[in-house]
C-alpha positions in Angstrom: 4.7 -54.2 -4.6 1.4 -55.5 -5.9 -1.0 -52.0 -7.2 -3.9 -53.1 -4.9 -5.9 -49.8 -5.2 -7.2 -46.9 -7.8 -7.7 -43.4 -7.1 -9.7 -41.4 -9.3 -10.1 -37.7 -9.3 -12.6 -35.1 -10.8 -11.7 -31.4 -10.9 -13.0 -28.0 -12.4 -14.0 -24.9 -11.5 -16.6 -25.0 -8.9 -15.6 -28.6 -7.1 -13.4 -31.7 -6.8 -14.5 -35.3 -6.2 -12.4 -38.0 -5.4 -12.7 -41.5 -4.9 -10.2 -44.8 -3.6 -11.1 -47.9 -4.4 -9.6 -51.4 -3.4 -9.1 -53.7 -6.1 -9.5 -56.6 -4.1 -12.3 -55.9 -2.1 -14.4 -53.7 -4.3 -14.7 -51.2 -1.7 -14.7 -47.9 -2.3 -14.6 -44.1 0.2 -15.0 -41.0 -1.6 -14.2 -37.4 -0.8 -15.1 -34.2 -1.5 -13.2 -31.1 -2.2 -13.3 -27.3 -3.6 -12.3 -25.7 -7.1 -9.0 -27.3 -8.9 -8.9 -26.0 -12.2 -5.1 -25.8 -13.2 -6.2 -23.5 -15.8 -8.2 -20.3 -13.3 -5.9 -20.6 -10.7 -3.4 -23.3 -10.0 -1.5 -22.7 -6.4 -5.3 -23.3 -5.1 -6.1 -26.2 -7.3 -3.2 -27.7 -5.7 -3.9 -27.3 -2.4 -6.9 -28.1 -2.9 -5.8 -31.6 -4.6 -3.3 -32.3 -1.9 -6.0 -31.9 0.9 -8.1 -34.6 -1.4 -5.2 -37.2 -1.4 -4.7 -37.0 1.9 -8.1 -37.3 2.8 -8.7 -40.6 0.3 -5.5 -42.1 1.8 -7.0 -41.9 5.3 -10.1 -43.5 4.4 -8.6 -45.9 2.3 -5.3 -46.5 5.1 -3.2 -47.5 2.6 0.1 -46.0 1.1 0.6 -43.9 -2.0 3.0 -46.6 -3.5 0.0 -49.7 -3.5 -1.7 -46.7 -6.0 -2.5 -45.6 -9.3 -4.0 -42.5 -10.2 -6.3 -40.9 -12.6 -6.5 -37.2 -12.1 -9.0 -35.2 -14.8 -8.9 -31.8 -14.5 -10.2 -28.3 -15.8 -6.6 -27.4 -17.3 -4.7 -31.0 -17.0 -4.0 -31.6 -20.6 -1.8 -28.7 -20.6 1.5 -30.5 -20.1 3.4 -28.0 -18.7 0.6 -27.4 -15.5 0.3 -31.3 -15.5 4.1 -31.4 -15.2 3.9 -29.0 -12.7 1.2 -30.6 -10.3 3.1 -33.6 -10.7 6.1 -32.3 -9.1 4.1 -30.3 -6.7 2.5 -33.8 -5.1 4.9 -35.3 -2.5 3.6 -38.9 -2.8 5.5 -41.8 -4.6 2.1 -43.3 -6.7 2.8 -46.6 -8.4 1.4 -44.8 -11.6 0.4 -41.1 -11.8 -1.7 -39.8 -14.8 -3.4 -36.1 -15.1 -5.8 -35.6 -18.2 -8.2 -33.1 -19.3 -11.4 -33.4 -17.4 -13.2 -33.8 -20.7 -11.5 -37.1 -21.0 -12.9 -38.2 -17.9 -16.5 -37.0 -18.9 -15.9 -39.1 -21.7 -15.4 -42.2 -20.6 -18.0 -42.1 -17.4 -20.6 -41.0 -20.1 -21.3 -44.6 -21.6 -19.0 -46.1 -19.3 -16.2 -46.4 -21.9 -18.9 -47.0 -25.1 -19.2 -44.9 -28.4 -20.6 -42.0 -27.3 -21.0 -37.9 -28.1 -20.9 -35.9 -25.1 -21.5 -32.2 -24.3 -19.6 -31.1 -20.8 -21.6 -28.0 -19.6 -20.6 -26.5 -16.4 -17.8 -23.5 -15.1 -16.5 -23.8 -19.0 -17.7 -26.1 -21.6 -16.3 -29.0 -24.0 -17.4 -31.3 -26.3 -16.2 -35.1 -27.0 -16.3 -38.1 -28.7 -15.6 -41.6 -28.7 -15.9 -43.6 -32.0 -16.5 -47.3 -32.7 -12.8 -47.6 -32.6 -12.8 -46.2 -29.1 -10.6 -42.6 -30.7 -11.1 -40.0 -29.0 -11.8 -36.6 -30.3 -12.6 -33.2 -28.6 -13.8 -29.5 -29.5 -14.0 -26.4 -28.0 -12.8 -26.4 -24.0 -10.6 -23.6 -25.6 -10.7 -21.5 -21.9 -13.0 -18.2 -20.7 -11.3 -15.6 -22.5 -11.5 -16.9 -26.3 -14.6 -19.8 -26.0 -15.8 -21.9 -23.4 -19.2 -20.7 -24.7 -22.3 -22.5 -23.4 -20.7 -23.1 -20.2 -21.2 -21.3 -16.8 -19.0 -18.3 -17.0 -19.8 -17.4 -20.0 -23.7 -17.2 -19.3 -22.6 -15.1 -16.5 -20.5 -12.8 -18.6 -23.2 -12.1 -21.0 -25.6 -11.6 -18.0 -23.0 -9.2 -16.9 -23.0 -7.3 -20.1 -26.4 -6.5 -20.1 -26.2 -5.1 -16.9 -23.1 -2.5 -18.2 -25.2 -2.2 -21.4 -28.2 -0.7 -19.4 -25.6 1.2 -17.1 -24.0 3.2 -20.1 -27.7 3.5 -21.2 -29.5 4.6 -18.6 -26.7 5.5 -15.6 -29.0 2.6 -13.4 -30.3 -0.8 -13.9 -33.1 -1.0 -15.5 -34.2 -4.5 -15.6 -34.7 -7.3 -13.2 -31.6 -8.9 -14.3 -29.4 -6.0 -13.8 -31.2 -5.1 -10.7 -30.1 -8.7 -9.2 -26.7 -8.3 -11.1 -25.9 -4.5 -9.5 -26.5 -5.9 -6.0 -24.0 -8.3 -6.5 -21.6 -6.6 -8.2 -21.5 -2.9 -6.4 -23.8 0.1 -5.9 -21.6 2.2 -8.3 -19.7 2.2 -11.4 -16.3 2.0 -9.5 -17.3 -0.9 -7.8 -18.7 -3.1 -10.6 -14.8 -2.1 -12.2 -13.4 -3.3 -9.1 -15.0 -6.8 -9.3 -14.5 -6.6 -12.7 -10.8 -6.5 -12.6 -10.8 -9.5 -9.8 -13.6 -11.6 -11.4 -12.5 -15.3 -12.0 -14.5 -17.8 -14.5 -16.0 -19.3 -11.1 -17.4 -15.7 -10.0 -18.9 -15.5 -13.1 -20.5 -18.8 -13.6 -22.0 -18.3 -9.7 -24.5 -15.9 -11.3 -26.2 -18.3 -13.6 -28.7 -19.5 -11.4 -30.6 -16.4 -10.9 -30.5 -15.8 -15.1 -32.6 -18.9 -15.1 -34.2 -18.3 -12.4 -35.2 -14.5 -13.7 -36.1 -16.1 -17.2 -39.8 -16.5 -16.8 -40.1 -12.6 -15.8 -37.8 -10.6 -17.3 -37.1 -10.4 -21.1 -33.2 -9.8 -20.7 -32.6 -12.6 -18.2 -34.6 -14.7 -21.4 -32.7 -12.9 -24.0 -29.2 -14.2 -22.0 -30.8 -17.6 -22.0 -31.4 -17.8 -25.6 -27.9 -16.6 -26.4 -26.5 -19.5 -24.1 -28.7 -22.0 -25.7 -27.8 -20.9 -29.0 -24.3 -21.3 -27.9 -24.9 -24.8 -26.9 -26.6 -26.1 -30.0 -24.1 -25.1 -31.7 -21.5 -26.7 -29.8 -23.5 -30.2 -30.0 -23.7 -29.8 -34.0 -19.6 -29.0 -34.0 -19.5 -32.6 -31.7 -21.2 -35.1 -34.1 -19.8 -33.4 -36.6 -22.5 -35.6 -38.7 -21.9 -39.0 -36.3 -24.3 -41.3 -35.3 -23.5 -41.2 -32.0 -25.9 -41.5 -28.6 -25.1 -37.9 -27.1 -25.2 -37.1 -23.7 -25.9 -33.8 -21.8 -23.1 -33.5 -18.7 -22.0 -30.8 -16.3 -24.2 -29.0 -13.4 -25.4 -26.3 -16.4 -26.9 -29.0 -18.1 -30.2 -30.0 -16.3 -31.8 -26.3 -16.5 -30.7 -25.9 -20.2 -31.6 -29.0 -21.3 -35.6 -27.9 -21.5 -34.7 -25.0 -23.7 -33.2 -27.0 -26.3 -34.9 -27.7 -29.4 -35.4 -31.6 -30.1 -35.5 -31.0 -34.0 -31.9 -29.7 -33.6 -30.5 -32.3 -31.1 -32.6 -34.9 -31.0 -33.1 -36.5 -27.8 -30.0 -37.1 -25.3 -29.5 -39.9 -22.8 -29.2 -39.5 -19.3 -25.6 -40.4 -18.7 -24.2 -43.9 -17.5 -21.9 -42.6 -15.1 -19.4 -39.0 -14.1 -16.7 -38.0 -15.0 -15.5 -39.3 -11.6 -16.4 -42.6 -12.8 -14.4 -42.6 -16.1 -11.2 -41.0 -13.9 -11.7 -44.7 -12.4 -12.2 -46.5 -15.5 -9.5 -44.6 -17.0 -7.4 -45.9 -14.0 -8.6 -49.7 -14.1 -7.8 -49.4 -17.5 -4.1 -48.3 -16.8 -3.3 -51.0 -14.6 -4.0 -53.5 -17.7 -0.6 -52.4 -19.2 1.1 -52.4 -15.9 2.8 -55.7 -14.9 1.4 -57.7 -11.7 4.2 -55.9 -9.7 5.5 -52.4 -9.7 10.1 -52.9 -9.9 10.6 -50.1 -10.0 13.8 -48.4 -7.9 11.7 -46.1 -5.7 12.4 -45.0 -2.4 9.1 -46.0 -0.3 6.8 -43.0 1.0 8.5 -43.7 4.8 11.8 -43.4 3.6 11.2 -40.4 1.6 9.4 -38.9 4.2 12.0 -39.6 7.1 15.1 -38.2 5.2 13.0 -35.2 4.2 12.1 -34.9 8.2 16.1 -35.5 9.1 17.0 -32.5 7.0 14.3 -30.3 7.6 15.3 -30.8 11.8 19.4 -30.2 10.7 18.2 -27.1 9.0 16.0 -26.3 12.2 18.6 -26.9 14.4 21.0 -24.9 13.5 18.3 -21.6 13.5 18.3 -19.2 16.0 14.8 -18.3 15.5 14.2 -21.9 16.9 16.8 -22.2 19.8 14.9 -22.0 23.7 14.6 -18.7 25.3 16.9 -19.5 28.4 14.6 -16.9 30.4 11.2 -18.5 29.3 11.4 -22.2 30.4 9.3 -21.6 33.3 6.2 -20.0 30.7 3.7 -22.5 31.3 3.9 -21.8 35.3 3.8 -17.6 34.8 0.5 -16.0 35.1 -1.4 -13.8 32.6 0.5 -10.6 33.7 4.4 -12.6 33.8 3.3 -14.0 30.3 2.4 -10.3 29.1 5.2 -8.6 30.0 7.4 -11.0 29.0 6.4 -10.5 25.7 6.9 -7.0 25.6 10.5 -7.4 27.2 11.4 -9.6 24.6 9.1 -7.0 21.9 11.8 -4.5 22.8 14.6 -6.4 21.2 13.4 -6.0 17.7 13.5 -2.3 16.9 17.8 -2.9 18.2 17.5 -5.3 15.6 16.6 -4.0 12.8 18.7 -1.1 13.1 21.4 -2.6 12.3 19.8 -3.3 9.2 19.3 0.3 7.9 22.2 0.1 5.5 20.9 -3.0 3.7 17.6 -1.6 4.1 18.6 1.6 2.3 20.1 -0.1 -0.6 16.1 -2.3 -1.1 14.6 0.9 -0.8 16.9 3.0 -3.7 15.9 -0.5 -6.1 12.4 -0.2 -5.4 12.5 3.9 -6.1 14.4 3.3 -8.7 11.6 0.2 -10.2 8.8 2.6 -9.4 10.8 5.7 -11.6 10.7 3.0 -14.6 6.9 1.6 -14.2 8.1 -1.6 -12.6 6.4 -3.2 -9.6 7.5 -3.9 -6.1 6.5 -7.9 -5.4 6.6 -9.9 -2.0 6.4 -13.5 -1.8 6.4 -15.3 1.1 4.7 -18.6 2.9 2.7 -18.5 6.0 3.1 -15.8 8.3 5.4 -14.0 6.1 3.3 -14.4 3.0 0.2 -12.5 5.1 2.8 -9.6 6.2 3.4 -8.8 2.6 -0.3 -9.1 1.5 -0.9 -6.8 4.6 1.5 -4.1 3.5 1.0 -4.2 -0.3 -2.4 -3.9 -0.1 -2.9 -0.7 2.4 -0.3 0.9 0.1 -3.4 2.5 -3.0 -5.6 3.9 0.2 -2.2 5.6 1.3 -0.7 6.8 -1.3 -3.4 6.6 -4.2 -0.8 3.8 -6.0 -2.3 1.1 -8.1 -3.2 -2.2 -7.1 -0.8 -4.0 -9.1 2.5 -1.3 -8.0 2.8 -3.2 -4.5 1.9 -7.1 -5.1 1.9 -9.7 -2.5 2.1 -13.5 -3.5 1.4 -16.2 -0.9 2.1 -19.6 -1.3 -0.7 -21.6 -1.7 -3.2 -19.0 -3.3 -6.1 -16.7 -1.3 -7.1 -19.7 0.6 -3.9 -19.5 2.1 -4.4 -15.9 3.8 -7.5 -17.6 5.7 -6.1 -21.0 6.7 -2.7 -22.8 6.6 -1.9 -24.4 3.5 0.2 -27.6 4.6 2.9 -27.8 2.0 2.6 -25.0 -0.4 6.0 -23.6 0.6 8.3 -26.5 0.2 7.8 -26.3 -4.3 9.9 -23.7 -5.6 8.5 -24.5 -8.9 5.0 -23.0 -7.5 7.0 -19.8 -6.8 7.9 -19.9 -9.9 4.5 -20.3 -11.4 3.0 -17.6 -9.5 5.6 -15.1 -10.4 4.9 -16.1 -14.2 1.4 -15.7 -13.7 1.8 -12.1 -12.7 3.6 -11.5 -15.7 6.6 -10.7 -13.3 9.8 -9.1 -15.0 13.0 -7.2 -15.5 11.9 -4.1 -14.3 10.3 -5.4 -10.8 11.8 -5.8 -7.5 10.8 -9.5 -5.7 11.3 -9.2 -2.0 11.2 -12.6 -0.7 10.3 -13.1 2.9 10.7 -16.0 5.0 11.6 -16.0 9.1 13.4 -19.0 8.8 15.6 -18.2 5.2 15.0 -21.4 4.5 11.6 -21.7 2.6 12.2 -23.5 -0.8 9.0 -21.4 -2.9 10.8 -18.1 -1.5 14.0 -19.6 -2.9 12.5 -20.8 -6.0 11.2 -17.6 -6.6 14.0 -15.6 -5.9 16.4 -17.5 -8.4 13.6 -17.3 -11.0 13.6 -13.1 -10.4 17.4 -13.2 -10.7 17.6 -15.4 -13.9 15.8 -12.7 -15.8 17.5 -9.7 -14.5 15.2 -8.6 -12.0 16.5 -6.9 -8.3 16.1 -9.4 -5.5 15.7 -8.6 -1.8 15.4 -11.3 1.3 14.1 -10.6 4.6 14.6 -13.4 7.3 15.6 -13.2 10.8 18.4 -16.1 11.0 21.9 -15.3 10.2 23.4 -17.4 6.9 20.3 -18.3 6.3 19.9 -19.9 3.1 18.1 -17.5 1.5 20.6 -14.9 1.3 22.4 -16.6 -1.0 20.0 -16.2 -3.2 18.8 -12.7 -3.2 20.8 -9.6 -4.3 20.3 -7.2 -0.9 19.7 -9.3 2.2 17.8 -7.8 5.5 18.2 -10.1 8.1 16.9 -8.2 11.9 18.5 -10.7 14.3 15.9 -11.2 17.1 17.1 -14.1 18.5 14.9 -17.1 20.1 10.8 -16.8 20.4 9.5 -16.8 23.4 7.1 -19.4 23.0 9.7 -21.6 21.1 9.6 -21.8 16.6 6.5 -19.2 17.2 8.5 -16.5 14.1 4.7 -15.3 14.2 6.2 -13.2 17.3 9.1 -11.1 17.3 10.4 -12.5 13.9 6.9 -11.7 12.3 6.8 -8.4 14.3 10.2 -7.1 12.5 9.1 -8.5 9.3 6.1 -5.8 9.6 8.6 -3.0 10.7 11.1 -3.7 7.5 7.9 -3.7 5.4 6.6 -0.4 6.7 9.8 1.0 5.9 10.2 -0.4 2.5 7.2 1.2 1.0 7.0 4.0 3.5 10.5 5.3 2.5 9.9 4.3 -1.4 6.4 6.6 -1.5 7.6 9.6 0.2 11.3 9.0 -2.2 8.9 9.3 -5.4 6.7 12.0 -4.0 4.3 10.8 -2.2 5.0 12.9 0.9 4.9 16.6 1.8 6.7 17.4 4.9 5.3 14.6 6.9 1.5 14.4 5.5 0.6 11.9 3.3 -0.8 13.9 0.4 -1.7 11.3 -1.8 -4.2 9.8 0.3 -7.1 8.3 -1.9 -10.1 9.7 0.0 -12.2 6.5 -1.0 -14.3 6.5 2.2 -15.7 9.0 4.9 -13.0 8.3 6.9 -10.5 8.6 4.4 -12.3 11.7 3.4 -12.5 13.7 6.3 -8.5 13.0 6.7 -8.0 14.6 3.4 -9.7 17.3 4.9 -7.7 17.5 7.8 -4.1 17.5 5.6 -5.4 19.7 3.2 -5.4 22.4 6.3 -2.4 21.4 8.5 -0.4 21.6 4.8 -2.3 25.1 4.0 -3.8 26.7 7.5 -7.0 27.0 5.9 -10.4 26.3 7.2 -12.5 23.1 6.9 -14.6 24.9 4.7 -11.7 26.2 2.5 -10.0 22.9 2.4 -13.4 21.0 1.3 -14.5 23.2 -1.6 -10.8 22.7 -2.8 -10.9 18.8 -2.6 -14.4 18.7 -4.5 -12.3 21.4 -7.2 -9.4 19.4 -7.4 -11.2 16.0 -7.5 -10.6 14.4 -3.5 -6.6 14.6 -4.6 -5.3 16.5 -1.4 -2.0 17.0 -3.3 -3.4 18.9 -5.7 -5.7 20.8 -3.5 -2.6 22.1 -1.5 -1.2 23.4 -4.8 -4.4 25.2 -5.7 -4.9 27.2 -1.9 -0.9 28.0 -1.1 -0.2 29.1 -5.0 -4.3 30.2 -6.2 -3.4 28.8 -9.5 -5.8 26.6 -11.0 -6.1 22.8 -10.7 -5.2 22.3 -14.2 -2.1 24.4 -14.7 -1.2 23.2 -11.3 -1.3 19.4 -12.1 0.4 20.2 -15.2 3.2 21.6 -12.7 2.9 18.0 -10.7 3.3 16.5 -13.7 6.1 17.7 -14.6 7.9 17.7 -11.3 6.9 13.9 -10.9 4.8 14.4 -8.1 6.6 16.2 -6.0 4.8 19.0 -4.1 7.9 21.3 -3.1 9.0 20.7 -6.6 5.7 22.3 -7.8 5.4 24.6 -5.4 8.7 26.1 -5.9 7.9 26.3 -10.1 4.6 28.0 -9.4 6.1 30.3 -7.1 9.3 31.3 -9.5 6.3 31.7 -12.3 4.4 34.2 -9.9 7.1 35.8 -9.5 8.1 36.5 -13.2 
C-alpha cells in the first residue's frame, strides 16, 4: 500500500501536539493533547498518545497502515521506554519512529539548516546541527541530576527559598515564599506532603509567578538570576565555539530571553518553525528511504482488529460475570422501586460468596502479615473498576492505622488520569504492568494482589508473572471461575457472584465483593501486626478534627477515662491513642512505655502485659 500520509508528534512535560498530513493533497488537521513525557511518568504519556492517534486518524479518516510516524518526546531516546510505547500502540503504522524531543526541536528550528538551539521549557536541552547536517546534543540529562535552565528546575530553586526562609524564620518571609506557601500548604507537614508527590510538571507550573514576582521582590530576582545563569551557560556548552545561528525554543524562553546578556550570547533568531514541524520533516524525510510501496507481510488494522474482537467475545462468552440474569430481562419495564430492590436481592448474594473464600483469603492475609513483619509492601494492581477499588483501600489504610503511604500501594492501569476517567486500552499491555511495578521499585519482599472481575485482564496478568519471576507472593481476586488469572497468581480469591444485573456491569456485585475481600485483606493484616486493641483501632492517625476527636473517644472506651483525661494524654503522648492507652491503664510514662511497644511490635496487650509483670516486680 502506497504511504499517502505523515503524522508528526510533539511531547513533553506540560503538552502534546500532533499533526496529520496528506501527502497528496497538502492538507493537514492537527490536535492537541496533555503531558507525554516517557521519562516523568509513562502509563499517562501513553494514554495520552493513544487519545492523540486516535484523534489525528479521525480527522485525517485514513488507516494507520497508509502512515508514517515521527513521534519526539520528553524521554523517547531512551530505547527501552521507546520500545515500550511501541508495543503499547495497537496500530499497524507503515513506519514508526520515536526520538528525543530535542531532535525534533532541532530540525523545526531552521527547518532542517545548520543551526544551535537551546530547548527551554518543563526540562531543558541543547542541540546542534553542523554544515554536514550531524547532529549533536548536551545536557537534557533529566530533573534530578540537570535539566537546569528549564521549568522545573526554576521552580525547585523557587521552592528552596521558600524552605530556606521556613528553617530561618518558622514563616515565609518574602513575597516569593508567601506565593510559594499558599500553594504548597499552610504547614510544614504539608509542604512534605507535596514534596514527596511533586512531579517536574508541578514544579515547573510555579515559574510564572517567579517572573512575575521579579520586579518586587529581591528573592523571586535572585531565582531569576540563578536560572539565567543556568541558561548562559547551557548556550556556551552548545556552540561549544561554533559559528552557528542559535535559536531560543521552549515556552520558558520568551520571559528569559530579556534577561540575557547580548555580550554573552549574542543575538538569537526567532525560530523557523516547532518542534512539531521538524517531527514532520523528520517524517518526510523518512519516507525518502522507504520504497514507493510498503511489502511488507502485515496483517491490515481490520484484520488485526477483528481477530482481536473474536477472542476477546470467546473469552467473554464463556464468563459468568457476563451471562443474563434470567430474573432481570424485563429491567427496562420495572419501576424505580422494582429496579431498587432488585439490586439489593441480588446485593445479598455476595457476602454467600465470598465466604466461601475465607480459606484462600486466610492464606493472602498470613503473606501479607508475614511481608509487613519483613518491611515489604502490600501492592494492588488492577484496570478500571478494580484498579479504583484498590486505590480506595490502600489509600484510607495511613488515616487508619497510622501506616505509611507506600505500605499499601495501589497501581492503576493507565496512570492518575485513569482514577478520573476511563483510560481506553491501558489494560490490554502487560508490558505497562510491568513498567509500573518497576517504577515502584517493586520486589521480593512485596505481595502484588492483582484484581480484575473478569480474570482475564492482560496488565493484571502481566504484572502478576513479572511479581512471580522475582520471587515475590502473588494473590488474584476475580469473580469468574478458571478464570485466567488464577493461573498466574500464587493464592487465588475468586467470590462467585454470578450474572450482573444490568448485564457485563462487574462495577455491581462483582466490584461490590472486590471491596469486601479488600476490607478484609488489610483489615485482618493491621489488627494481625498490632494495629488493633480489642476492637478499637488504636493506631488511628488523628490528622484532622474528626480524626481527632475519635482518638479521643478510643482513648476512653479502651481506658474509662474522661474526655479530659483522655485529651491531656493524647497531647502527652503525641495524638498516638496507642500509646496514650499505655500511659492511663499502666501510669508509666510515654517513653518507657513506647519502649515497651517497641519491643512487643506494636502490640498493646503485649505491652500491657510487660508493664504490668514489671509493676508487679
Amino acid at each position: 500500500m502506497t504511504v499517502q500520509y505523515i503524522i508528526g508528534i510533539d511531547g513533553g512535560g506540560t503538552k502534546t501536539l500532533g499533526r496529520i498530513k496528506n501527502l497528496a493533497t497538502g492538507e493537514t488537521f492537527e490536535c492537541r493533547s496533555g503531558a507525554s513525557s516517557l521519562t516523568n511518568d509513562f502509563r499517562s504519556a501513553c494514554a495520552t498518545i493513544t487519545q492523540l492517534i486516535d484523534c489525528l486518524l479521525e480527522k485525517g479518516q485514513c488507516q494507520a497502515s497508509d502512515i508514517a510516524v515521527v513521534m519526539g518526546l520528553a524521554g523517547g531516546g531512551d530505547k527501552n521506554q521507546a520500545d515500550a510505547l511501541k508495543n503499547h500502540l495497537a496500530y499497524s503504522f507503515a513506519a514508526l519512529e520515536i526520538v528525543n524531543d530535542a531532535k525534533t526541536s532541532l530540525y523545526g528550528a531552521n527547518l532542517g539548516e545548520p543551526v544551535a538551539i537551546v530547548a527551554l521549557g518543563t526540562g531543558s536541552v541543547g542541540a546542534t546541527l553542523d554544515n554536514e547536517l550531524r547532529e549533536h546534543y548536551v545536557g537534557g540529562w533529566g530533573f534530578h541530576i540537570g535539566d537546569e535552565g528549564g521549568g522545573a528546575k526554576l521552580g525547585q530553586m523557587a521552592v528552596k527559598s521558600l524552605l530556606k526562609e521556613l528553617d530561618l524564620y518558622q514563616a515565609p518571609s518574602s513575597l516569593l515564599g508567601k506565593y510559594l506557601n499558599q500553594q504548597l500548604g499552610p504547614n510544614k507537614k504539608a509542604v512534605q506532603q507535596w514534596l514527596r508527590q511533586a512531579k517536574p510538571f508541578d514544579f515547573a507550573r510555579l515559574t510564572k509567578k517567579v517572573f512575575e514576582l521579579a520586579g518586587q521582590c529581591d528573592t523571586a530576582r535572585n531565582v531569576i538570576e540563578q536560572h539565567v545563569k543556568h541558561v548562559e551557560e547551557l548556550i556556551a556548552l552548545t556552540r561549544n565555539g561554533k559559528s552557528l545561528p542559535l535559536v531560543l525554543m521552549g515556552g520558558l524562553s520568551p520571559p528569559t530571553l530579556p534577561y540575557l546578556n547580548p555580550k554573552v550570547i549574542g543575538q538569537p533568531q526567532s525560530p523557523k518553525g516547532s518542534s512539531l514541524d521538524g517531527a514532520c520533516l523528520i517524517a518526510e524525510h523518512m519516507l525518502l528511504n522507504m520504497p514507493d510501496r510498503i511489502n511488507m507481510p502485515k496483517k491490515t488494522d481490520t484484520q488485526s482488529t477483528g481477530e482481536a474482537k473474536q477472542k476477546l467475545l470467546s473469552h467473554l462468552n464463556s464468563m459468568v460475570t457476563e451471562e443474563r440474569h434470567p430474573n432481570t430481562m424485563q429491567l427496562d419495564l420495572m419501576s424505580t422501586a422494582q429496579i431498587l430492590t432488585t439490586i439489593n436481592d441480588n446485593d445479598k448474594d455476595v457476602p454467600n460468596a465470598i465466604a466461601a473464600c475465607i480459606p484462600s483469603i486466610t492464606q493472602a492475609v498470613d503473606k501479607i502479615v508475614d511481608a509487613f513483619r519483613h518491611g515489604g509492601r502490600l501492592v494492588y494492581i488492577g484496570a478500571g473498576t478494580s484498579g479504583r477499588l484498590g486505590i480506595l483501600d490502600a489509600v484510607e489504610c495511613p488515616p487508619t492505622f497510622s501506616v505509611s503511604s507506600e505500605q499499601v500501594v495501589g497501581i492503576i492501569a493507565g496512570g492518575n488520569n485513569a482514577i478520573f476517567k476511563a483510560v481506553e486500552g491501558a489494560e490490554d499491555n502487560p508490558t505497562i504492568g510491568v513498567q509500573d511495578l518497576q517504577n515502584i521499585s517493586f520486589n521480593q519482599n512485596d505481595v502484588l494482589v492483582g484484581i480484575a472481575a473478569s480474570g482475564r485482564t492482560p496488565y493484571v496478568i502481566g504484572a502478576l508473572d513479572y511479581a512471580t519471576s522475582i520471587g515475590a507472593s502473588t494473590v488474584s481476586v476475580c469473580c469468574n471461575p478458571n478464570a485466567a488469572i488464577a493461573e498466574h497468581a500464587e493464592i487465588n480469591i475468586c467470590p462467585v457472584v454470578g450474572p450482573e444485573v444490568l448485564t457485563g456491569s462487574t462495577r455491581l456485585k462483582a466490584g461490590t465483593a472486590q471491596k469486601l475481600v479488600l476490607n478484609m485483606l488489610t483489615t485482618a493484616s493491621m489488627i494481625r501486626s498490632g494495629k488493633s486493641y480489642e476492637n478499637l483501632m488504636v493506631d488511628v492517625n488523628a490528622s484532622n478534627e474528626k480524626l481527632y476527636a475519635r482518638a479521643i473517644r478510643i482513648v476512653m472506651q479502651a481506658t474509662g477515662c474522661d474526655s479530659n483525661t483522655a485529651e491531656r494524654a493524647l497531647n502527652q503522648c503525641g495524638q498516638k491513642a496507642k500509646l496514650a492507652i499505655l500511659h492511663i491503664l499502666t501510669d508509666v510514662s510515654p517513653e518507657l512505655c513506647q519502649q515497651s511497644l517497641d519491643e512487643n511490635n506494636g502490640f498493646l496487650r503485649h505491652a500491657l502485659t510487660s508493664l504490668g509483670s514489671n509493676q508487679q516486680m
